[in-house]
C-alpha positions as CSV (number, residue, x, y, z in Angstrom):
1,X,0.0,0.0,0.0
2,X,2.9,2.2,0.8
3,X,4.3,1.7,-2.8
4,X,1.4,3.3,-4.8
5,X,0.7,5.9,-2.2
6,X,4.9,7.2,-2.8
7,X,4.4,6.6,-6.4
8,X,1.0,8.8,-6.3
9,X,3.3,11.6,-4.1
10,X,6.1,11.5,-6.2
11,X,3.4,12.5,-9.3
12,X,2.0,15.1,-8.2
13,X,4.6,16.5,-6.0
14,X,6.8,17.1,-9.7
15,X,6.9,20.7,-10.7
16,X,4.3,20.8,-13.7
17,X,2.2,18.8,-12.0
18,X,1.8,21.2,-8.7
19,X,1.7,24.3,-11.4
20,X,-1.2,23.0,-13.3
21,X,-3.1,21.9,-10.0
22,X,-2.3,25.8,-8.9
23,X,-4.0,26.9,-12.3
24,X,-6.8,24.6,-12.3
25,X,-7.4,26.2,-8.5
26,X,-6.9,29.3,-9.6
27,X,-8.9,29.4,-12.2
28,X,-11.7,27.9,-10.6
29,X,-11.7,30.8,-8.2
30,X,-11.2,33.2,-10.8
31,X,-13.9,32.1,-12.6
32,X,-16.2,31.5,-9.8
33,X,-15.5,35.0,-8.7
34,X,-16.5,36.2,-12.3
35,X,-19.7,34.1,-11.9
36,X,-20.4,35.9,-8.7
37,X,-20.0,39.4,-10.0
38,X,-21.9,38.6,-13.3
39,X,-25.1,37.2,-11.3
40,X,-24.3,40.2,-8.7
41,X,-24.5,42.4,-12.1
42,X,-27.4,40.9,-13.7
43,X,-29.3,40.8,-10.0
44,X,-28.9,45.0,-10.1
45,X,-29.5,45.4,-13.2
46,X,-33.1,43.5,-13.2
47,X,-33.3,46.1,-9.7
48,X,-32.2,48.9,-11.9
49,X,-34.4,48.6,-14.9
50,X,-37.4,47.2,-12.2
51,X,-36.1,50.7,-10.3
52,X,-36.9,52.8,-13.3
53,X,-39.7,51.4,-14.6
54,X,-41.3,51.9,-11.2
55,X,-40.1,55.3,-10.5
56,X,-41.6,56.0,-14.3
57,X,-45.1,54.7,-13.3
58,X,-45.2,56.0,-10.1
59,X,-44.5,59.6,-11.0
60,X,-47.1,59.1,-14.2
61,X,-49.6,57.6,-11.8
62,X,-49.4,60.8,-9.4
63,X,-49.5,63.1,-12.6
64,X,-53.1,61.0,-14.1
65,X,-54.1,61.3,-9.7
66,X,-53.5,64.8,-9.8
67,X,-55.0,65.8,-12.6
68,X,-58.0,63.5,-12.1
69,X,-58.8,65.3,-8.7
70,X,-58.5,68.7,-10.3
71,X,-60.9,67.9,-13.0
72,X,-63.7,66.7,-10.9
73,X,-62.9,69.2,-8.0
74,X,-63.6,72.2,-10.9
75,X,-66.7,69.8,-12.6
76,X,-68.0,69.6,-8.5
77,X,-67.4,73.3,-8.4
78,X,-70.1,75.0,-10.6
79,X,-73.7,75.2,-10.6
80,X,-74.5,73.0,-13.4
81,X,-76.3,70.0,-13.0
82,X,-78.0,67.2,-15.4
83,X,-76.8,66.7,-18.8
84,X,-78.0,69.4,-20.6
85,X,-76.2,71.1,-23.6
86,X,-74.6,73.4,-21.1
87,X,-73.1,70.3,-18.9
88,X,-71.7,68.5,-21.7
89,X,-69.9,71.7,-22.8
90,X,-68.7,71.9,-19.2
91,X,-67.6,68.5,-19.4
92,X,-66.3,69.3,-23.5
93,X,-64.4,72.1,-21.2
94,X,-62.6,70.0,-18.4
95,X,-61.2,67.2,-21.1
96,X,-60.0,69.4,-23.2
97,X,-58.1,71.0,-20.8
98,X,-56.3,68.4,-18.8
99,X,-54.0,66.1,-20.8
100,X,-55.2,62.8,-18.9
101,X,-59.1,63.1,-18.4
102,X,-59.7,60.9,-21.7
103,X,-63.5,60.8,-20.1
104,X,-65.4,63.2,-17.7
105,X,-69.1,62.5,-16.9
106,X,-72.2,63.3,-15.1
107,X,-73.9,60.3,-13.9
108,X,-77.1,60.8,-11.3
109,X,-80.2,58.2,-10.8
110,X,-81.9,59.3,-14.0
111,X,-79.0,60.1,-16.5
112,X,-75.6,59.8,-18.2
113,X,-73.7,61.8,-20.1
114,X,-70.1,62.2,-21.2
115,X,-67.6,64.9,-22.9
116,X,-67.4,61.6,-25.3
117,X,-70.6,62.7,-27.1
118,X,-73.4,60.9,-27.5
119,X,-71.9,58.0,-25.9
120,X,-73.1,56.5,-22.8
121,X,-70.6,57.4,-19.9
122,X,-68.8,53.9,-18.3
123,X,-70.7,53.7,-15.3
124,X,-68.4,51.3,-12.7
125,X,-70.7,48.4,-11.4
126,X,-68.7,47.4,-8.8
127,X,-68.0,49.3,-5.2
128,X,-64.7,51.6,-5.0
129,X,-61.6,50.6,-5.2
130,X,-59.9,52.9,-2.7
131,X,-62.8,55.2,-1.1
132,X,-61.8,58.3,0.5
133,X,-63.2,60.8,2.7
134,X,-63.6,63.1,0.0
135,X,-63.0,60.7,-3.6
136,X,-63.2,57.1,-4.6
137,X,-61.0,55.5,-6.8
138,X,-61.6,52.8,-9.4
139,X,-58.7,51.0,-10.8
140,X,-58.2,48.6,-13.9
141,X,-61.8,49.5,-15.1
142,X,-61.3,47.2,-17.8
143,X,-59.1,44.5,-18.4
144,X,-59.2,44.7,-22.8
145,X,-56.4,45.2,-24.6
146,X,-57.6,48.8,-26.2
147,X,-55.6,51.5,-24.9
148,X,-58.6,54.0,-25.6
149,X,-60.4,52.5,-23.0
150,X,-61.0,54.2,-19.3
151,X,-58.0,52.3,-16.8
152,X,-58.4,54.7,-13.9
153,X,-61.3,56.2,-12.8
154,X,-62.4,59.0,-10.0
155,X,-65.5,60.5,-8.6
156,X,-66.7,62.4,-6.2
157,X,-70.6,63.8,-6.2
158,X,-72.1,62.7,-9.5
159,X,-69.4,63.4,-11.8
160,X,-66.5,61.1,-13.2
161,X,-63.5,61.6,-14.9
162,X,-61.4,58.5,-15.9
163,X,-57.6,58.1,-17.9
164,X,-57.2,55.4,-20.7
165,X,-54.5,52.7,-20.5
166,X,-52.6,54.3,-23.3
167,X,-51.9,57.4,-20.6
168,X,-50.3,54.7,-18.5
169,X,-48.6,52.3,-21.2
170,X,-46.5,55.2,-22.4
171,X,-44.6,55.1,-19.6
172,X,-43.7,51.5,-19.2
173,X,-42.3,49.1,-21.3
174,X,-43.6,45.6,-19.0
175,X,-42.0,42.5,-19.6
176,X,-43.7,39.3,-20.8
177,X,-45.6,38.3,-18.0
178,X,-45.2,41.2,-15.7
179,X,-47.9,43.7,-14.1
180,X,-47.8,47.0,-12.4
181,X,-50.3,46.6,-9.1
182,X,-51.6,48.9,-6.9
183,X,-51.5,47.7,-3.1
184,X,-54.3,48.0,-0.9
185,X,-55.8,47.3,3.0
186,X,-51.9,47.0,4.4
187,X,-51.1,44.9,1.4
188,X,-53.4,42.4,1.5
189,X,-55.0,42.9,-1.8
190,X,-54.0,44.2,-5.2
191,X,-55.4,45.3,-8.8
192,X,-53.1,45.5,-11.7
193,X,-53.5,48.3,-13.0
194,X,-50.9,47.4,-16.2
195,X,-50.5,43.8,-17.0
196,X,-52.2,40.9,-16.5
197,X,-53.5,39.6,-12.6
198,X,-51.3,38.2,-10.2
199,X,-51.4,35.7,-7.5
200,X,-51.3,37.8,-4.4
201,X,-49.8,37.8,-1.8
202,X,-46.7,36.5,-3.7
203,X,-45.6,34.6,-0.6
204,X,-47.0,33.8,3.0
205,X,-46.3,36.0,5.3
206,X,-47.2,39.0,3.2
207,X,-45.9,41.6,3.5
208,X,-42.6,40.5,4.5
209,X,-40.2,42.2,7.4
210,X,-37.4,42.9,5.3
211,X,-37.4,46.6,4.2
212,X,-36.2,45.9,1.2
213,X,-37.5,47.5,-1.9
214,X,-36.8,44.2,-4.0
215,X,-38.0,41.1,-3.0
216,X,-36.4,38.0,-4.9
217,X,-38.5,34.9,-5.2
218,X,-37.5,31.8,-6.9
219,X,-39.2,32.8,-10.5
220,X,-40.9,36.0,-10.1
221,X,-39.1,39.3,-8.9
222,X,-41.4,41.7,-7.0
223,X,-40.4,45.3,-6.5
224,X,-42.1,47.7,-3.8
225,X,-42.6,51.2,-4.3
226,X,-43.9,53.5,-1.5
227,X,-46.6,56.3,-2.6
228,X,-47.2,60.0,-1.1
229,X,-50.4,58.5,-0.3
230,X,-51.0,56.0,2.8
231,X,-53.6,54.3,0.9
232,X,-51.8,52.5,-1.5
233,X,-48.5,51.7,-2.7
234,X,-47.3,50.0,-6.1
235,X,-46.1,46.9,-6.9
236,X,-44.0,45.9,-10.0
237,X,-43.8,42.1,-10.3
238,X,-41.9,40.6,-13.2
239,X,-40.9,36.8,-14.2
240,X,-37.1,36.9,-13.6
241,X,-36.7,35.1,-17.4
242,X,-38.4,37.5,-19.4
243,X,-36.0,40.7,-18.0
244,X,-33.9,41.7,-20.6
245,X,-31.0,41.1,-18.6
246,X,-27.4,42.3,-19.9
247,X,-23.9,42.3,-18.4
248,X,-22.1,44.8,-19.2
249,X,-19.3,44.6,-21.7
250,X,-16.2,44.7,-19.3
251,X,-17.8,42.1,-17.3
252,X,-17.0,39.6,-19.9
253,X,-14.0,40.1,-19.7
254,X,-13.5,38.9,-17.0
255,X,-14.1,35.0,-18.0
256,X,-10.9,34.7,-20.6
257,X,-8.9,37.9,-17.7
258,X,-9.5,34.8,-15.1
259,X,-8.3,32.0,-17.2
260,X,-5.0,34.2,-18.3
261,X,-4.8,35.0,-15.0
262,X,-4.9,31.1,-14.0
263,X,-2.4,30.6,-16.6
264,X,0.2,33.1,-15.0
265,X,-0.6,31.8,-11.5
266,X,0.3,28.1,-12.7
267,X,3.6,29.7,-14.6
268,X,4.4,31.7,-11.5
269,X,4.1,28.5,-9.3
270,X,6.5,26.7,-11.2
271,X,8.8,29.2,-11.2
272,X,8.8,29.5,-7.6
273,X,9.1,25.3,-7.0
274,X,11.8,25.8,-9.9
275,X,13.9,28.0,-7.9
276,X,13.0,26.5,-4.7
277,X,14.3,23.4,-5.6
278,X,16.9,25.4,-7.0
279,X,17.8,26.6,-3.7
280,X,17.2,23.2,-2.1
281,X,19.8,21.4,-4.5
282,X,21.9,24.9,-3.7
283,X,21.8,23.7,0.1
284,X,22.6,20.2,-0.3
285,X,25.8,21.5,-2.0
286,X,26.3,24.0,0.3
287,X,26.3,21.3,3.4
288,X,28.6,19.0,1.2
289,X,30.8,22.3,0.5
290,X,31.0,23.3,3.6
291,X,29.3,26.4,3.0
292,X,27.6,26.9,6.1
293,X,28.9,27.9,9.1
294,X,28.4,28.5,12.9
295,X,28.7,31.7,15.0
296,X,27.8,31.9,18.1
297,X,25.7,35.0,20.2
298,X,27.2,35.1,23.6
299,X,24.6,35.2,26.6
300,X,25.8,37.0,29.4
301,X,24.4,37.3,33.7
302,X,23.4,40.8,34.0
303,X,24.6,41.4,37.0
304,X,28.4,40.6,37.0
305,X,28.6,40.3,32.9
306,X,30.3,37.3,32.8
307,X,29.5,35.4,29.5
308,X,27.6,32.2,30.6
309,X,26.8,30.5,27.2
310,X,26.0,31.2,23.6
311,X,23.6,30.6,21.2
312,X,24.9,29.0,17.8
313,X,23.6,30.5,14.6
314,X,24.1,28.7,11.2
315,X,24.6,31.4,8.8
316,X,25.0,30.6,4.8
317,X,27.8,32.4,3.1
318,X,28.0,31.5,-0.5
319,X,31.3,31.3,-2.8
320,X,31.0,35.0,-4.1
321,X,30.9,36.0,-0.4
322,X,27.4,36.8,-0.3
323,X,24.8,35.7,2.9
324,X,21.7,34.3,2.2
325,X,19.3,34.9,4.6
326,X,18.6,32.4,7.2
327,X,14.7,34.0,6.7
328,X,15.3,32.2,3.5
329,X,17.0,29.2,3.7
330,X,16.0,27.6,7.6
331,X,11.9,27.8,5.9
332,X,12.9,26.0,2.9
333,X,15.3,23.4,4.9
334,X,12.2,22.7,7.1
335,X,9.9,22.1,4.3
336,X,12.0,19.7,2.5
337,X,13.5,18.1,5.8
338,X,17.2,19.1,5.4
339,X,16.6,21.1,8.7
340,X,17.8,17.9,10.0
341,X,21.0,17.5,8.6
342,X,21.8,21.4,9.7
343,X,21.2,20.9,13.0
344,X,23.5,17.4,13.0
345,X,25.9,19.4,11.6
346,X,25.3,22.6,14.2
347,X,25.7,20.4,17.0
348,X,29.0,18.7,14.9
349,X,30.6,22.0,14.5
350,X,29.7,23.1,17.8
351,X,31.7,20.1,19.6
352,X,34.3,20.5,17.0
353,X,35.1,23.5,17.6
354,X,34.2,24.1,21.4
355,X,34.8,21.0,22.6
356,X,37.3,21.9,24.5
357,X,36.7,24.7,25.6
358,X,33.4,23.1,27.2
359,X,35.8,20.5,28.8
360,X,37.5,23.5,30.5
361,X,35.2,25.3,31.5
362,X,32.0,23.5,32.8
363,X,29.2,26.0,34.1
364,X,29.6,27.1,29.9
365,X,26.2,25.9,27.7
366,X,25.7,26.1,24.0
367,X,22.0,26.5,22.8
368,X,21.0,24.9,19.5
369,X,18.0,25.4,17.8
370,X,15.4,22.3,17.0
371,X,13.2,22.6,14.3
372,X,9.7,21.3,14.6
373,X,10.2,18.0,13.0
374,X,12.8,17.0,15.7
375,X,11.0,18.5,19.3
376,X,8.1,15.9,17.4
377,X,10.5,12.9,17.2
378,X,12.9,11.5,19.6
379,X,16.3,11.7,17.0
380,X,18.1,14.4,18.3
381,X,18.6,12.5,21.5
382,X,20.8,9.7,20.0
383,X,22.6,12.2,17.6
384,X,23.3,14.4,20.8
385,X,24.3,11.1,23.0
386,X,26.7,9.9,20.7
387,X,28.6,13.1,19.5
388,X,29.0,14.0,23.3
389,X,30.5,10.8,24.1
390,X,33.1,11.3,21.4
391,X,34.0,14.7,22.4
392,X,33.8,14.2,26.4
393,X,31.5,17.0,26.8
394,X,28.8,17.1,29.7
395,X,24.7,16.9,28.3
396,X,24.2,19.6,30.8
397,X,26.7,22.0,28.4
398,X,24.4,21.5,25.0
399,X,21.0,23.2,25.7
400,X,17.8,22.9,22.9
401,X,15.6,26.1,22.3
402,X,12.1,25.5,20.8
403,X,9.7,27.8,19.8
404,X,6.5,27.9,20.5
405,X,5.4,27.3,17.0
406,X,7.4,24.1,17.1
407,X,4.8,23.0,19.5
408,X,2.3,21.8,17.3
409,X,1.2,18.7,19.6
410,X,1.8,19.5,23.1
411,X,1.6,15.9,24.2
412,X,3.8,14.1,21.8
413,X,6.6,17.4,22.3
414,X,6.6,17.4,26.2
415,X,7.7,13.5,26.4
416,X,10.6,14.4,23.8
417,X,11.7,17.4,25.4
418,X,11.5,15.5,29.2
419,X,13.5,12.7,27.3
420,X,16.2,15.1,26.7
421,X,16.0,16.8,30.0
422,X,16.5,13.4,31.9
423,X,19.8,13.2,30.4
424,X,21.0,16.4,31.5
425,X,20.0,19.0,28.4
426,X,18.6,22.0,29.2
427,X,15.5,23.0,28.0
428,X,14.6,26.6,26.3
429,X,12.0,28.6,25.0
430,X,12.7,30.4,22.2
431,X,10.7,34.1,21.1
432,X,8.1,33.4,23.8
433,X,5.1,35.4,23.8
434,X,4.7,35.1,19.9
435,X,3.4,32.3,19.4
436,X,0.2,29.8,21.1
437,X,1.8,28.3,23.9
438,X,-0.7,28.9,26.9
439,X,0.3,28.8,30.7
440,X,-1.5,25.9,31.4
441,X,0.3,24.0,28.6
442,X,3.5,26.2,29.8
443,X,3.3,24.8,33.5
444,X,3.2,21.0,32.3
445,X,6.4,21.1,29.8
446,X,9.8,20.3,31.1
447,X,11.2,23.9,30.5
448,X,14.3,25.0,32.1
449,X,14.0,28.6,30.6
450,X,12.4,31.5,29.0
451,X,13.6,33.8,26.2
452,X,12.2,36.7,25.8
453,X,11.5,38.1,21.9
454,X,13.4,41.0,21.2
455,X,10.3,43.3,19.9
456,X,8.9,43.2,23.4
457,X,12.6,44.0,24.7
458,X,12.3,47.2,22.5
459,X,8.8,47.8,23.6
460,X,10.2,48.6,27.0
461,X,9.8,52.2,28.7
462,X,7.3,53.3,25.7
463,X,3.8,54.2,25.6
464,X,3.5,50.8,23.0
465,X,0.9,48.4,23.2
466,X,3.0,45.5,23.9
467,X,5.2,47.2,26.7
468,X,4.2,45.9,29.3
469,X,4.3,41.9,27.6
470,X,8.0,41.4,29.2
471,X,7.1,42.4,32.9
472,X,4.1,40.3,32.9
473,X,6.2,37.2,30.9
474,X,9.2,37.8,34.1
475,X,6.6,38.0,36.4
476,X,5.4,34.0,35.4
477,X,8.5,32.6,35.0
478,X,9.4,33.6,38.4
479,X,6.0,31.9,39.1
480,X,7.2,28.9,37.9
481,X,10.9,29.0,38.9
482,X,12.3,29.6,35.0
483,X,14.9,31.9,34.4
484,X,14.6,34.0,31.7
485,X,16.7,35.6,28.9
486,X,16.2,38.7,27.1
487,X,17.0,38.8,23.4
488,X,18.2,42.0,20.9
489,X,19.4,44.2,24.2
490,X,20.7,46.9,22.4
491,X,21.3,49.4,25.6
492,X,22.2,50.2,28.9
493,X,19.1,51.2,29.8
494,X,17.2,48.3,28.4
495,X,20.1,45.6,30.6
496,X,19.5,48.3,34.0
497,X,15.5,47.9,33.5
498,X,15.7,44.3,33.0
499,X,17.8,43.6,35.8
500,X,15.4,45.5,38.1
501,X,12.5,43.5,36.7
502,X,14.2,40.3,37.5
503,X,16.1,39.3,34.7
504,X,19.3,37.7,35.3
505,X,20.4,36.9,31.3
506,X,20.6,38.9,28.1
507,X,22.2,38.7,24.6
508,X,22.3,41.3,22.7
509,X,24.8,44.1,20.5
510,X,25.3,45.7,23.4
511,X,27.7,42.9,25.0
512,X,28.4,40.9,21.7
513,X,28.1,40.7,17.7
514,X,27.9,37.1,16.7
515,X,31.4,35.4,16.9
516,X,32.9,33.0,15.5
517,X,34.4,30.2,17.3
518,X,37.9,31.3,18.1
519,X,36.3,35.1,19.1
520,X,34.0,33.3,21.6
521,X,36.8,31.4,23.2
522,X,39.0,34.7,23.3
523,X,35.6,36.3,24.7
524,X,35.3,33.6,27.7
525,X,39.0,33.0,28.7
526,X,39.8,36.5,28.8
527,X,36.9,37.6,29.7
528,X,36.3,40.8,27.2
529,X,35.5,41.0,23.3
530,X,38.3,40.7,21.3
531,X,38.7,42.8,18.3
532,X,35.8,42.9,15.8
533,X,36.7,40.0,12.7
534,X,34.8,38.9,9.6
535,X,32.1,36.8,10.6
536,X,33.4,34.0,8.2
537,X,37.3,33.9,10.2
538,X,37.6,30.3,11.5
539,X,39.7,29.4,14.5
């Protein structure tokens, strides 16, 4: 089973293969996202054009209202009643001079008349549609498709006055399926006044509590509009497939931007594994070259400033003598698992070339930093064992720091890390306070030490956030008996403040650059710095 599952690794874990996946991913994204914006596109625009049309009617319909109540608030005014020649030049009178009164009429128990003529006024069989104090209000009057025919009609007294559809139609161009309504009693009962009728209410619930001018339902779209009137409002409802929907042109775009966009993703991908793997085989080379090398950051006891220890640093110089960035190469040595073999061969040059000065001077440590991979699995304990043997050095000398991001399983790192300790190693941890390592899961791990990150050491005596981190980090490793270390001191004022607060170790430019070996053994057998050298000098 192991076979095909390394065989089906080794496929997809080649260069091509990873870019193309990245594309693929990519472009799916891409294109969903294009997908998104074009239905988030066509979802305003059927608000937009639903928005206009709306606003369109609505302003038309309070025009026709307007000038409906004028007409029969001036036919109410004078003295003339019954339909005499007079009363139908009155009514000749009022039609011709309002735009929308198609009809005006004089209706009473006995007769009927109309500015139409002889013809018989419409005489609305049915009660009012809206009845006000003062007006009533029929609407949809008829339902045929003649646009000469009355749609909206008014009274008050015995005289009428009506619009044709064709006043209304003008205004709106409905889609296939769609009506314009006019909401009644609180929305529980509508006419079309455009259109044909509707099922209403649209949903249960009716109306709903979302204020939301445009209601989406699974086929239908309805759209509310509010009037100046409390009586009614208006209702625009149209069948989302017959909206003449269009994306705009940029927008398509989009669908071929995404997939070139996919394709530069996948080419930029492979670049970067390229040169990754690049760098990797560049790191073999350098460990087989000899490339890297070890310097070592002196830790000193605040008090008397006697150098205690150091902390080795690998550090990369290349042929050319150029540095590349541990940033750079420790991420990429931890991903591929060559992490390993650099800190085998840290703890190798370390006993090579400090061996005996450890032999000479006991109460002297050397930190060296674990990776993840190896607080996870008990290896560096047998590497450690058997290099100390051969160079007579004490396990109590050789000290691990961990970061709290190494910690991934709390469990599985504490019995490694007490392995270690039982043998003699000291235990540190390394930047604390940046990374997810609790106090509870703090008290139960076989620590021996705290180190304190630098950018809370800088933090100190300022009005910055994170000032007061370091005093309250002292504060619980005093709790728990752990001494601490202070990282990047820099000056005499940070090493006094420290020391007040409790701190007993620091590293840092102001007592020591990183040496090399034979500067650190100068440093702690005479007891000063010796004279700045290159970084790359060997003892």
């Amino acid at each position: 089973m192991s076979a095909p599952i390394s065989a089906l690794r080794q496929f997809f874990y080649r260069p091509w293969m990873l870019a193309t996946l990245a594309a693929l991913a990519s472009a799916a994204v891409l294109l969903a996202a294009s997908i998104a914006i074009a239905l988030q596109q066509m979802k305003d625009s059927e608000m937009a054009q639903m928005n206009a049309q709306g606003e369109r009617f609505l302003e038309r319909l309070e025009q026709v209202f307007g000038q409906l109540r004028e007409g029969v608030d001036e036919l109410q005014a004078q003295p003339v009643r019954g339909c005499s020649p007079a009363m139908v030049s009155v009514l000749q009178q009022v039609g011709l001079g309002s735009r929308f009164i198609y009809e005006a009429a004089y209706v009473d128990a006995n007769v009927a008349c109309s500015n139409r003529g002889g013809a018989r006024a419409f005489v609305p069989t049915r009660a009012p549609d809206i009845q006000g104090p003062t007006y009533s209000y029929w609407l949809n009057t008829t339902t045929e498709p003649n646009e000469n025919l009355a749609a909206l009609m008014l009274a008050r007294g015995n005289f009428l006055v009506s619009t044709s559809r064709g006043h209304l139609t003008d205004v709106v161009d409905l889609p296939p399926g769609g009506s314009l309504l006019v909401v009644l009693d609180n929305g529980t009962r509508a006419i079309p006044v455009l259109g044909p009728p509707q099922a209403w209410p649209p949903t249960n619930g009716w109306p709903p509590p979302s204020q939301k001018s445009l209601i989406e339902l699974q086929d239908r779209l309805v759209y509310r509009m509010p009037t100046r009137s409390p009586d009614y409002q208006l209702a625009l409802i149209a069948p989302r497939a017959s909206l003449p929907l269009r994306m705009n042109g940029m927008l398509w775009l989009l669908f071929p931007g995404s997939l070139l966009a996919a394709c530069c993703i996948g080419w930029l991908v492979l670049q970067l594994i390229q040169q990754r793997r690049s760098m990797s085989s560049e790191l073999q080379n350098a460990l087989r070259r000899g490339e890297l090398q070890v310097l070592y950051q002196p830790i000193f006891e605040l008090d008397s400033r006697r150098c205690v220890g150091a902390e080795a640093l690998v550090r990369w110089r290349r042929p050319d003598g150029s540095l590349t960035s541990p940033d750079l190469f420790i991420p990429l040595a931890e991903n591929t698992g060559q992490i390993r073999q650099i800190t085998d061969f840290v703890l190798q040059r370390v006993l090579e070339q400090l061996g005996q000065l450890l032999r000479s001077h006991r109460n002297l440590y050397i930190s060296v930093n674990l990776a993840a991979c190896d607080v996870m699995v008990p290896r560096i304990g047998s590497v450690a064992a058997r290099l100390l043997a051969l160079h007579r050095v004490a396990p109590s000398q050789i000290a691990f720091e961990v970061t709290e991001r190494g910690l991934i399983d709390v469990v599985v790192a504490r019995d490694n890390l007490q392995a270690l300790r039982a043998v003699g190693h000291q235990v540190l941890i390394d930047d604390f306070g940046t990374g997810y390592c609790s106090l509870a899961y703090l008290q139960t791990l076989p620590v021996d030490c705290l180190k304190i990150d630098k950018a809370f050491i800088d933090a100190l005596g300022h009005d910055a956030a994170s000032s007061g981190v370091a005093p309250h980090i002292i504060r619980m490793a005093h709790d728990l008996h752990l001494r601490v270390i202070a990282e990047g001191i820099e000056s005499e004022e940070q090493a006094v403040l420290l020391n007040s607060e409790g701190v007993n170790y620091g590293q840092g430019w102001l007592f020591a650059h990183p040496l090399n070996a034979r500067q650190f053994a100068e440093l702690v057998t005479r007891g000063r710095q010796p004279r700045r050298a290159r970084i790359n000098d060997e003892p």
